[in-house]
Structure formats: C-alpha cells, structure tokens
C-alpha positions in Angstrom: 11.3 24.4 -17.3 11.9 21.9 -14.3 11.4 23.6 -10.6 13.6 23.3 -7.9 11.5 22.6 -4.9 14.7 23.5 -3.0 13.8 27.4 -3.7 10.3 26.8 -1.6 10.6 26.6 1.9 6.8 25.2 2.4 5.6 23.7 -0.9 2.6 21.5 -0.7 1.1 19.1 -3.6 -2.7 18.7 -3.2 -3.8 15.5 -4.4 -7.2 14.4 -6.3 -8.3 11.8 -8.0 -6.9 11.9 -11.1 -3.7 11.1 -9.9 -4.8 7.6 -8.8 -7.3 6.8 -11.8 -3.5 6.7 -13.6 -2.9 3.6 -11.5 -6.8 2.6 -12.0 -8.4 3.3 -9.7 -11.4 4.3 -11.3 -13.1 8.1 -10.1 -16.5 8.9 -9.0 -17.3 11.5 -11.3 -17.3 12.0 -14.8 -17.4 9.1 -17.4 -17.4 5.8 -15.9 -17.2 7.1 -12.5 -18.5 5.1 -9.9 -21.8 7.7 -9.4 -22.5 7.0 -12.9 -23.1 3.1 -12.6 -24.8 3.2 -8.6 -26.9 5.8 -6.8 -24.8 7.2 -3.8 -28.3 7.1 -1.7 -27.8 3.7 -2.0 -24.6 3.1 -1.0 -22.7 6.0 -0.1 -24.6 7.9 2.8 -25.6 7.8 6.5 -29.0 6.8 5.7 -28.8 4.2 3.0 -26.1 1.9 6.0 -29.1 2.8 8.6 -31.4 1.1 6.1 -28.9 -1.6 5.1 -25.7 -1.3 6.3 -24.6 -4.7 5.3 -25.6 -3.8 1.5 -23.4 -0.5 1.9 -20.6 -2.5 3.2 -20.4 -5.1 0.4 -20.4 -2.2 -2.2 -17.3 -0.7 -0.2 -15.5 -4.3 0.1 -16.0 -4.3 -3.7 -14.2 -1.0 -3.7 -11.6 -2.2 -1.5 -11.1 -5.4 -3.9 -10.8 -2.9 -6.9 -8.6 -0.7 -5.2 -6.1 -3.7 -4.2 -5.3 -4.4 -7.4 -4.1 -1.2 -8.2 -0.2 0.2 -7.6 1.6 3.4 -7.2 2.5 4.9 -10.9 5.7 6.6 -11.2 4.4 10.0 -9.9 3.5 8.4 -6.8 7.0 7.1 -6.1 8.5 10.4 -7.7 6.5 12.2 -5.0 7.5 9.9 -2.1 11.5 10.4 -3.7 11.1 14.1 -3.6 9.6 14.3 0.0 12.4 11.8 1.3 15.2 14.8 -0.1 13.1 17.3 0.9 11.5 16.8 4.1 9.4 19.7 3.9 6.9 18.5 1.4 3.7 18.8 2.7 0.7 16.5 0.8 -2.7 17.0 1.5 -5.0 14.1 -0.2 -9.0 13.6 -1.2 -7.6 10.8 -1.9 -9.3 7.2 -0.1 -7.6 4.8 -1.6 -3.5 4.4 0.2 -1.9 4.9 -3.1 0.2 7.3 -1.7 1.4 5.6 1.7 1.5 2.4 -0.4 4.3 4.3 -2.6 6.1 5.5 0.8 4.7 8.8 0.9 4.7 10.9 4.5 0.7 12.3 3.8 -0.2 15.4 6.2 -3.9 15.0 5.8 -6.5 12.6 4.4 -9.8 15.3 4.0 -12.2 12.6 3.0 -11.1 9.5 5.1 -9.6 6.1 4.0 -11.0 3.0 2.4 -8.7 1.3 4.6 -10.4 2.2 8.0 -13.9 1.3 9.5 -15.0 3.6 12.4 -18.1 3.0 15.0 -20.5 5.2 16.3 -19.2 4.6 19.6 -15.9 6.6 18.4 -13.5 3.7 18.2 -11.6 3.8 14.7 -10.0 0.9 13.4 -7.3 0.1 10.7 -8.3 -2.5 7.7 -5.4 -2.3 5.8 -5.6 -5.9 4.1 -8.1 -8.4 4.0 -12.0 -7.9 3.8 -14.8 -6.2 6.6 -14.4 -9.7 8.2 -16.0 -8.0 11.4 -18.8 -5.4 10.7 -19.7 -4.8 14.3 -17.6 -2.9 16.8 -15.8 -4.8 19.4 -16.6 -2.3 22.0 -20.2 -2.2 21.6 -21.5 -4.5 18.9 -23.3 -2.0 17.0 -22.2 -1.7 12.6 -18.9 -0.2 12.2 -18.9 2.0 8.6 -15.5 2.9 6.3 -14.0 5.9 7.8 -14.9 8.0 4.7 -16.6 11.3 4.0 -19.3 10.2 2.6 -23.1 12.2 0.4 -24.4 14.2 2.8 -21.8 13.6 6.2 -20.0 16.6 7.6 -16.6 17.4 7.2 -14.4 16.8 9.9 -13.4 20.5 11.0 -10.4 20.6 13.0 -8.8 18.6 10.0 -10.0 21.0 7.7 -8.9 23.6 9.8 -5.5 22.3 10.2 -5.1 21.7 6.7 -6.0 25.5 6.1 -3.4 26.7 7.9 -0.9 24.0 6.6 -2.5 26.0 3.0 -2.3 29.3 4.6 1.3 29.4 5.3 2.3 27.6 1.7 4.7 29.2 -0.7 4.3 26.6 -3.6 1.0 24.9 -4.3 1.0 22.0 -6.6 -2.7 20.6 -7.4 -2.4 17.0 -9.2 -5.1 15.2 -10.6 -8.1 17.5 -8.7 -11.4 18.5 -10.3 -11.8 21.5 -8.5 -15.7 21.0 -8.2 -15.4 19.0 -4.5 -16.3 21.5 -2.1 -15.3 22.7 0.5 -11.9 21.0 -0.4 -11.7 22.9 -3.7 -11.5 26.3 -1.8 -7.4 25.6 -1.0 -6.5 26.3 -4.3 -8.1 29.9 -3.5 -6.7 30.5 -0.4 -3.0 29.3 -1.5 -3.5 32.0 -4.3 -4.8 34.7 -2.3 -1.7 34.3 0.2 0.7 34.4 -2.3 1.7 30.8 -2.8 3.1 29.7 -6.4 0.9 27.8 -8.2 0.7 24.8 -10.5 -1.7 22.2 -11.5 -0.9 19.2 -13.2 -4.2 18.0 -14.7 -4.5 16.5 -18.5 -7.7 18.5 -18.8 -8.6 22.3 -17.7 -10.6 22.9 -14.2 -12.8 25.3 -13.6 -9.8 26.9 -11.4 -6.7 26.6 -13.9 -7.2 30.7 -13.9 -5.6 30.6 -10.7 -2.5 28.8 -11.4 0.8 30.1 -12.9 1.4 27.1 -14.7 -0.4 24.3 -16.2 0.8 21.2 -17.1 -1.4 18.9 -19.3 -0.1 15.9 -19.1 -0.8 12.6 -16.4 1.5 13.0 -13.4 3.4 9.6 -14.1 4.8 11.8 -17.0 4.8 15.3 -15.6 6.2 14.9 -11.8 9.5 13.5 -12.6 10.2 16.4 -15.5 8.8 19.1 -13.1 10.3 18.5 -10.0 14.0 16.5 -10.9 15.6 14.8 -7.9 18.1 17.0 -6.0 20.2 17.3 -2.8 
C-alpha cells in the first residue's frame, strides 16, 4: 500500500549506505567493503595522516575517483521529486559521497562529512567538488588539509548531532533507507523517532538488527521501492 507523505507534516528519510552501493558506490562493511580489502589504521584515522598524510590522501582520491563514476539511481531522483512537492522532507545522510545533492536533493545534515570537502587544522573548510586534492596544504597556513569526514576513532561533531536529534525528535514519519543500523551513535535515531511516536519504515533488502522497531519493512533496493511507496502528488 503506497503512503501519502502529504498525511505527515514532518517526515524525514534517513539515509545509509545501501542506498548508494545501488548506484555503486561500494560500502565499508560487509562483503567487499572497503574495511575488508585495507586496514582503516592505515588510511582512515587521525593518526595514520599524522604518520603519512599523503598515503591517506591518495587512498581518499582513489575513493573520490570511484565515487565519480557513480550516478543517482531512480530512488535518488524519486527522493529529490518528492521533496520538490513537498517541501517538508527532511533527509538526514551517513552518506559521504554527494549522491544525493548530485540528484537535486535539499540534505538537512551530512553526520559523517563529505568526500567532496578537505578541512585544515587551522579551521578553514574547503569545497572539492570536482577534480583531485590538487592542493594538500592549507592556504592559510600551509600545514596538510584532510577530507572533511568522520573518520576511526575522530569525534562526532555535536551540535550537528544535536541538531539532527531534534530535527528526529519532532518527526512524525521516519523512513530509514539503505542503513545497517550498527554505526553508532547515528544508529540511535531510529530509537528516538520510535520512542516519540514517529511512523516508521525501513527500506532495506536485508533485516537490521532494528527492523523490530519499524512498522513496515520493505525488502527490496530503494530504486524499486521509493517510487511505489511514496507516488508523486500535489
């Protein structure tokens, strides 16, 4: 049975990887994941760019290459359809990659970063959004700038977190797409849109370990499932 997202005055769709490994963009866990083919102390953490930063940045332009070949599937435009009728679509990603934004999508919240960014220690933050790390150092201060990701063993960034719980909080329809549901602390929305109330639904071709929490479950890829779940009205 379809759902009128009209009938929900603050759904939100929580995005995870799944939903761009349908446009192949490959994960990080499970088979073939990228943390089954490299060690993330060696290129994914603080301490492995202090040691070598220019190592960790040639793994992440390999990423970026990967990742530039990839485009939006048809959930991805569906989504960015159903938000332009219906402004008040909230989406929350874990997503680094820009598949969404790429397909036109309005995103609330990145929680762990973007592929497409480099930041320095110094604070300055800087868009990549084509073409390689052609300038690893800062342009403030010279020192290494690093992708402005989450990455093994970095804190989360709080007041985004925090923002994004109450953008959670205050939800009356909570669609998770394509999430694992074992990344913490991001993993704990699903819980909190359930304990206030919000209507839930995952759309994940395999069980999580918090499907219990949803409503409705949809086992199928979102390219297939967004456009029969949530048909286009004005």
């Amino acid at each position: 049975m379809a759902v009128d997202i009209r009938t929900y005055a603050q759904p939100l769709f929580f995005i995870g990887a799944g939903m761009s490994a349908e446009s192949g963009v490959p994960t990080y866990r499970g088979s073939g994941g990228i943390w089954t083919q490299y060690r993330y102390q060696d290129y994914a953490c603080q301490r492995a760019f202090e040691r070598d930063p220019q190592a960790v940045l040639r793994f992440h332009q390999l990423r970026r290459t990967a990742v530039a070949e990839c485009r939006p599937h048809a959930g991805h435009l569906h989504l960015a359809r159903l938000q332009h009728l219906h402004p008040a679509v909230t989406v929350v990603t874990q997503n680094i990659d820009g598949l969404l934004q790429a397909a036109d999508v309005r995103v609330a919240a990145e929680l762990h970063g973007s592929l497409w960014r480099v930041r320095c220690r110094c604070g300055v933050r800087e868009d990549r959004n084509t073409g390689a790390y052609t300038r690893l150092r800062c342009a403030d201060c010279g020192h290494w700038v690093r992708p402005d990701i989450t990455w093994f063993e970095d804190m989360v960034d709080e007041p985004l977190f925090a923002e994004v719980g109450r953008l959670v909080a205050v939800c009356d329809l909570f669609v998770a797409i394509g999430t694992s549901a074992v990344v913490w602390p991001a993993a704990g929305f699903a819980e909190l849109a359930h304990r206030q109330g919000a209507h839930m639904i995952e759309l994940n071709p395999e069980p999580t370990a918090l499907s219990g929490l949803y409503a409705r479950c949809e086992r199928a890829p979102a390219a297939l499932a967004m456009p029969a779940l949530f048909p286009l009205s004005t």
